[in-house]
C-alpha positions in Angstrom: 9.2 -24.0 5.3 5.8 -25.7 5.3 3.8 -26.2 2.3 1.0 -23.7 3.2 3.6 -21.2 3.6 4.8 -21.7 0.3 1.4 -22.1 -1.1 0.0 -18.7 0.4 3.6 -16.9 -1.4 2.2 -16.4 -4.3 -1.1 -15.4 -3.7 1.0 -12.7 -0.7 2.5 -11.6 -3.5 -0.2 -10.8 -6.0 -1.9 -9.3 -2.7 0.7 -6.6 -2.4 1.1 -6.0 -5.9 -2.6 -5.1 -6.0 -3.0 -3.3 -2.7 0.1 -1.0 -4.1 -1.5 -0.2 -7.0 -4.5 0.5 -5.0 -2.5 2.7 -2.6 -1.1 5.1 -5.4 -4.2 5.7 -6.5 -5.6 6.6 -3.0 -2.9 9.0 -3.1 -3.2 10.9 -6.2 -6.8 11.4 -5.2 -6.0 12.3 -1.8 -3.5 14.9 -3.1 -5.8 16.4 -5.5 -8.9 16.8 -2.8 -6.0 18.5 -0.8 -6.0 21.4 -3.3 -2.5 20.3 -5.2 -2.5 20.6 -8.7 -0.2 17.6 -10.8 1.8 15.4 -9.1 3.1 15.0 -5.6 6.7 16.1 -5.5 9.4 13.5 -5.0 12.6 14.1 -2.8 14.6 15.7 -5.1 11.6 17.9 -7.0 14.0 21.8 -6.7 11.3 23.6 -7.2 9.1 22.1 -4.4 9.6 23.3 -0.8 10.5 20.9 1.7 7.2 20.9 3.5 5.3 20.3 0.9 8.0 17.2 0.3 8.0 15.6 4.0 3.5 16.3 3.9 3.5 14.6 0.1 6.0 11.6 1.7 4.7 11.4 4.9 0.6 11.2 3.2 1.7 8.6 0.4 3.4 6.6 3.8 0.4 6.3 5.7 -1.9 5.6 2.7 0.5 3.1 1.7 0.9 1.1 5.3 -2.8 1.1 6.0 -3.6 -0.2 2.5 -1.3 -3.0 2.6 -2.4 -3.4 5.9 -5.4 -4.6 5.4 -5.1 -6.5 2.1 -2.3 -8.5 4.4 -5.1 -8.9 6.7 -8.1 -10.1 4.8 -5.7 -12.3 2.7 -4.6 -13.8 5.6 -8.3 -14.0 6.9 -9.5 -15.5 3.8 -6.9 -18.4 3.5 -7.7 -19.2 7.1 -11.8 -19.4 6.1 -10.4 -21.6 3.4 -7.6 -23.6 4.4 -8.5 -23.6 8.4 -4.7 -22.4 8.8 -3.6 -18.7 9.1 -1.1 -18.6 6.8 2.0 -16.7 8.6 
């Protein structure tokens, strides 16, 4: 593995941790402004139906993707400014 590689771990890592914390709250918003009340449901929630499941899962999914997304992506972008290397 080449130094920048390992270098760029941490900071990938402190990057993901953020955009997931970023993510869930994206979600609880968007879950509120779609007229829920409370928290989404998980898998297992009995008293939820199971389209209200899959739409809660399949919301928090794309939130989550396109968040990470593009914190990956500016990360990325920004070592490269920095170091002249992209970092993958």
């Amino acid at each position: 593995m080449k130094v920048d590689k390992v270098a760029y771990k941490p900071v990938g890592l402190a990057l993901g941790m953020g955009a997931g914390m970023v993510a869930g709250a994206l979600f609880r918003q968007a879950w509120k402004r779609l007229g829920h009340e409370g928290e989404a449901p998980g898998a297992a929630d009995e008293d939820r139906r199971w389209g209200e499941i899959l739409v809660a899962a399949a919301l928090q999914g794309a939130i989550f993707s396109t968040v990470r997304a593009a914190v990956e992506r500016g990360g990325a972008t920004a070592a490269k400014r920095l170091t002249g290397k992209w970092p993958g």
